[in-house]
C-alpha positions as CSV (number, residue, x, y, z in Angstrom):
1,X,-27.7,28.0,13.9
2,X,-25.0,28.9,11.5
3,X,-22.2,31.1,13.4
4,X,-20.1,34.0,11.6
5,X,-16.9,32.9,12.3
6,X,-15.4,36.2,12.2
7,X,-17.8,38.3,13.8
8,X,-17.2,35.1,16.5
9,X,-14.0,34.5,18.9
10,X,-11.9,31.5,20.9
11,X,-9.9,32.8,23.8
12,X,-6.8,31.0,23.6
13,X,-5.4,30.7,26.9
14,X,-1.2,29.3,27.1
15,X,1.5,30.7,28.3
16,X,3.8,28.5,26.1
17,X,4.0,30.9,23.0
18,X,4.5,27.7,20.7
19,X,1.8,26.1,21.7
20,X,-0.5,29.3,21.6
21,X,0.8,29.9,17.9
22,X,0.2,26.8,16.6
23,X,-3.3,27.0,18.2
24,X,-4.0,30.3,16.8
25,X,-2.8,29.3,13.3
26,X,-5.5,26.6,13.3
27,X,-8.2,28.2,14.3
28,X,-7.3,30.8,12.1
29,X,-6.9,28.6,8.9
30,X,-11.2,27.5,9.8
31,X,-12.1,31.1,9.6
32,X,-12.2,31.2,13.9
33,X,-10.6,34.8,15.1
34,X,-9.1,34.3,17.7
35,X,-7.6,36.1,21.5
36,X,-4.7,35.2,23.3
37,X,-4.0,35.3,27.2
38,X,-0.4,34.3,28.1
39,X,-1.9,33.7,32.0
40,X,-5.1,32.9,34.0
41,X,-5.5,37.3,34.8
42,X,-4.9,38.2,31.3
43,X,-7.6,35.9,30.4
44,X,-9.8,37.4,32.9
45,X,-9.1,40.8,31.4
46,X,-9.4,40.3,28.2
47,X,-12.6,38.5,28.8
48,X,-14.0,41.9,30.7
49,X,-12.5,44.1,27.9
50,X,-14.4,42.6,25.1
51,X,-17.6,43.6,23.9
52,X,-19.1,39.6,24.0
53,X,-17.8,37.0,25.7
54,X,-15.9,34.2,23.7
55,X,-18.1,31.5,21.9
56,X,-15.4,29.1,23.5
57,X,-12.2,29.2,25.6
58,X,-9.3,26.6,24.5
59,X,-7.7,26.9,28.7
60,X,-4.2,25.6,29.9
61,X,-4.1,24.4,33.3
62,X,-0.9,25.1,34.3
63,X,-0.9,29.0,34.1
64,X,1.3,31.3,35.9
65,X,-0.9,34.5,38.7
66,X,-4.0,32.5,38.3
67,X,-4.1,29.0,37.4
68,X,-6.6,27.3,34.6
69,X,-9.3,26.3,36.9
70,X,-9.7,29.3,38.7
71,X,-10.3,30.8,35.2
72,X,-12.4,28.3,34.0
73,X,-14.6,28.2,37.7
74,X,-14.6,32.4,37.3
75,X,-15.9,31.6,33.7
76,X,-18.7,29.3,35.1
77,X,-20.0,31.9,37.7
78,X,-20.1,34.6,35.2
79,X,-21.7,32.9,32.4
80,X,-23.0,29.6,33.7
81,X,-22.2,26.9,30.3
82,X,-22.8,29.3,28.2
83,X,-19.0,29.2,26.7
84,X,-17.8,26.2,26.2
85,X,-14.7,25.5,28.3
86,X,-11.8,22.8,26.9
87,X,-9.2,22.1,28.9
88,X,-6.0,21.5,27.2
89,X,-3.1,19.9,30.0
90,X,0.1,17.9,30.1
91,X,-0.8,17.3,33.6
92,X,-1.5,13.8,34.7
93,X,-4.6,12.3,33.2
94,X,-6.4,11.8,36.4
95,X,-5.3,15.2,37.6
96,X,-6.3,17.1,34.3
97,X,-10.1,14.8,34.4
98,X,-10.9,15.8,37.7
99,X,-10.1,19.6,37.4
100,X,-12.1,19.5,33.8
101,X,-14.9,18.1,35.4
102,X,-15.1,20.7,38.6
103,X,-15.2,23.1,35.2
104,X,-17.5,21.6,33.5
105,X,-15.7,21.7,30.9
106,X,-13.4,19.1,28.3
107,X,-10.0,17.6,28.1
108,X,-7.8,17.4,25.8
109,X,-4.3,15.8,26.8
110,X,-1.2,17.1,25.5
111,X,0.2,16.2,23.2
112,X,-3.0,15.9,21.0
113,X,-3.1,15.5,17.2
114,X,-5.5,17.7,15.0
115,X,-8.2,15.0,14.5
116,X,-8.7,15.4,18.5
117,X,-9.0,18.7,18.5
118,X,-10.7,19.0,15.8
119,X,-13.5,16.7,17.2
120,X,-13.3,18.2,20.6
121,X,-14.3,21.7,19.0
122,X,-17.2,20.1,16.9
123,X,-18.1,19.1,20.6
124,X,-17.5,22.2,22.4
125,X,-19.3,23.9,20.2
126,X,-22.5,21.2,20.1
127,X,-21.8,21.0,16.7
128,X,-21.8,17.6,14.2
129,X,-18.9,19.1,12.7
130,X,-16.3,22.1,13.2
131,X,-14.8,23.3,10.0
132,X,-11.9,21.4,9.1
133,X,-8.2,22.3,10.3
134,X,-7.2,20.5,7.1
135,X,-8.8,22.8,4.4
């Protein structure tokens, strides 16, 4: 199935605005539109407020008035998998795996470089390939 990208979104959820930016910019540069939630209740919201649900959520753990997996387990009970969770966490590896896996969902450790998240979007998205971040 080829996806409009456009007509398509990623809910970015960080609370570190660089972080967020730099994610945005990417996904924006591969034709992905993007929404951002600065914390685990504005990514609820925003999530009620839009007329589809995402086609994938990019999720920090570490969120402040509701953390990532309480997002991400919300997510899962309103949609079952049918959005692609990834998990992106500075949190200890063994911490951030086992919280990902409750989700259902991906990890990517921070800091990541572009070639893993570029793969980990191809396989969020049960794709053999995302369009490149590189283009």
């Amino acid at each position: 199935m080829k996806l409009n990208y456009l007509a398509d979104w990623i809910l970015v959820v960080e609370d570190d605005d660089a972080s967020a930016d730099v994610l945005q910019d990417l996904l924006a540069c591969t034709g992905y539109a993007t929404q951002r939630a600065r914390d685990g209740v504005e990514a609820v919201d925003t999530v009620l407020a839009a007329n589809r649900p995402p086609m994938l959520v990019l999720l920090d753990l570490g969120l402040p008035r509701m953390g990532g997996e309480a997002v991400g387990l919300l997510l899962r009970r309103w949609y079952g998998r049918h959005i692609p969770l990834v998990v992106l966490s500075g949190l200890a590896p063994e911490r951030a795996q086992a919280s990902a896996c409750r989700m259902g969902a991906s990890l990517v450790s921070k800091p990541f470089s572009l070639d893993h998240l570029e793969t980990a979007l191809a396989s969020a998205l049960d794709r053999d390939t995302a369009p490149s971040i590189y283009q």
